[in-house]
C-alpha positions in Angstrom: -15.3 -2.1 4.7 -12.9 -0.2 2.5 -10.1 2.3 3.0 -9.9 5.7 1.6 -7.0 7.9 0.6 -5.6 8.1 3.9 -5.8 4.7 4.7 -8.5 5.0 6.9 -11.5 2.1 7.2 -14.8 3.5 6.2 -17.7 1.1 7.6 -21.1 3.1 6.9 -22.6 2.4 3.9 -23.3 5.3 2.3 -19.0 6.4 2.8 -18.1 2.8 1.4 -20.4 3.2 -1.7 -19.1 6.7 -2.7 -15.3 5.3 -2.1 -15.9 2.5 -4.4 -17.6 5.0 -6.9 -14.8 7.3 -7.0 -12.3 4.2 -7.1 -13.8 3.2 -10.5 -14.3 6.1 -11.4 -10.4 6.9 -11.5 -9.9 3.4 -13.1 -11.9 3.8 -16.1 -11.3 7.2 -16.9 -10.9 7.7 -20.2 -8.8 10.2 -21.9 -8.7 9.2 -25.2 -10.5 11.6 -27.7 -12.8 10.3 -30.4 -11.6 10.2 -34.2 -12.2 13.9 -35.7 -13.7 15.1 -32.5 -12.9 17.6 -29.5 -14.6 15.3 -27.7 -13.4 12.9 -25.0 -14.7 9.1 -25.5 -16.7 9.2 -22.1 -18.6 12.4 -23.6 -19.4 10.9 -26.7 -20.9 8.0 -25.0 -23.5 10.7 -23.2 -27.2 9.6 -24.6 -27.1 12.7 -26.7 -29.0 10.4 -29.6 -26.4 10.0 -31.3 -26.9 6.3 -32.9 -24.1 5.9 -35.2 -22.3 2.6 -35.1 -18.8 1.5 -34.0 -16.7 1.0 -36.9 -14.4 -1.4 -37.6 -11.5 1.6 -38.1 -12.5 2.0 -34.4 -12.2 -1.8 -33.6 -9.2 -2.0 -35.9 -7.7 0.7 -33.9 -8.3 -0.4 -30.5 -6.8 -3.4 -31.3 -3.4 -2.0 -32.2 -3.1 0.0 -29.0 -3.9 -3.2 -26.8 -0.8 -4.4 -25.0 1.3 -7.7 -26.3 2.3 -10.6 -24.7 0.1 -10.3 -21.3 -1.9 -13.0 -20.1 -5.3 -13.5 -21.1 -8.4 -11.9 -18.6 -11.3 -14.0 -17.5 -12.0 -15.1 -21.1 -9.0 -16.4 -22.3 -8.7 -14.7 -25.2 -5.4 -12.7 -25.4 -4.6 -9.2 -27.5 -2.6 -11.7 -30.3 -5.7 -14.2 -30.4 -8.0 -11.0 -31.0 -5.4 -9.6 -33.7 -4.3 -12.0 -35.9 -7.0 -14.1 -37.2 -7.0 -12.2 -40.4 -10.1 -10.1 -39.9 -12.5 -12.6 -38.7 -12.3 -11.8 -35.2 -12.5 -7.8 -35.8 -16.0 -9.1 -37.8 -17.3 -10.5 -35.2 -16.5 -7.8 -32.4 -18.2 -5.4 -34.8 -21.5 -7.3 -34.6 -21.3 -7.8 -30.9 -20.1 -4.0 -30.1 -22.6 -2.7 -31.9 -25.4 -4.8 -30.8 -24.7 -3.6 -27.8 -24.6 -0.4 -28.8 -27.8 -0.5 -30.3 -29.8 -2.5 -27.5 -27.7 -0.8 -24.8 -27.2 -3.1 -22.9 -24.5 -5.6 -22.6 -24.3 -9.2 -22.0 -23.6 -10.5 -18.4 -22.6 -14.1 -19.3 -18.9 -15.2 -18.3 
């Protein structure tokens, strides 16, 4: 069971699935706009066959806009450990990223 906007319980299936839809939905909504495009990042993600590659600019970038001194997510790696290993850690996102990108599909190993 989960509660919706109002607070109230929702316990049929088909009510809880499209509340935890919407939930994410709202938390990974993504407003930022690609480089030298009108186009928001979710949009540009569409299978439109586009099949250009992440760049490291974009990693690069990314990177600078992740938050400082907060504790470190399921994989222990923190936003300093990520940016200041000289470039070697931006190499290897770069591969992974756009492996990824290219196989679409993405690893679920923890």
């Amino acid at each position: 069971m989960i509660r919706d906007d109002n607070g109230c319980l929702l316990n049929e299936e088909m009510h809880v699935k499209e509340r935890w839809k919407i939930y994410f939905e709202s938390v990974y909504a993504c407003e930022d706009r690609v480089a030298d495009d009108n186009v928001t990042a979710a949009e540009y993600m569409i299978d439109d066959g586009n099949e250009s590659e992440i760049t490291m600019d974009e990693i690069l970038k990314a990177l600078k806009r992740m938050k400082v001194r907060k504790t470190s997510g399921y994989d222990k790696f923190s936003s300093e450990m990520l940016r200041g290993d000289g470039g070697i850690m931006v190499s290897l996102l770069y591969q992974l990223f756009n492996r990824c990108w290219k196989s679409r599909r993405v690893s679920n190993d923890r």
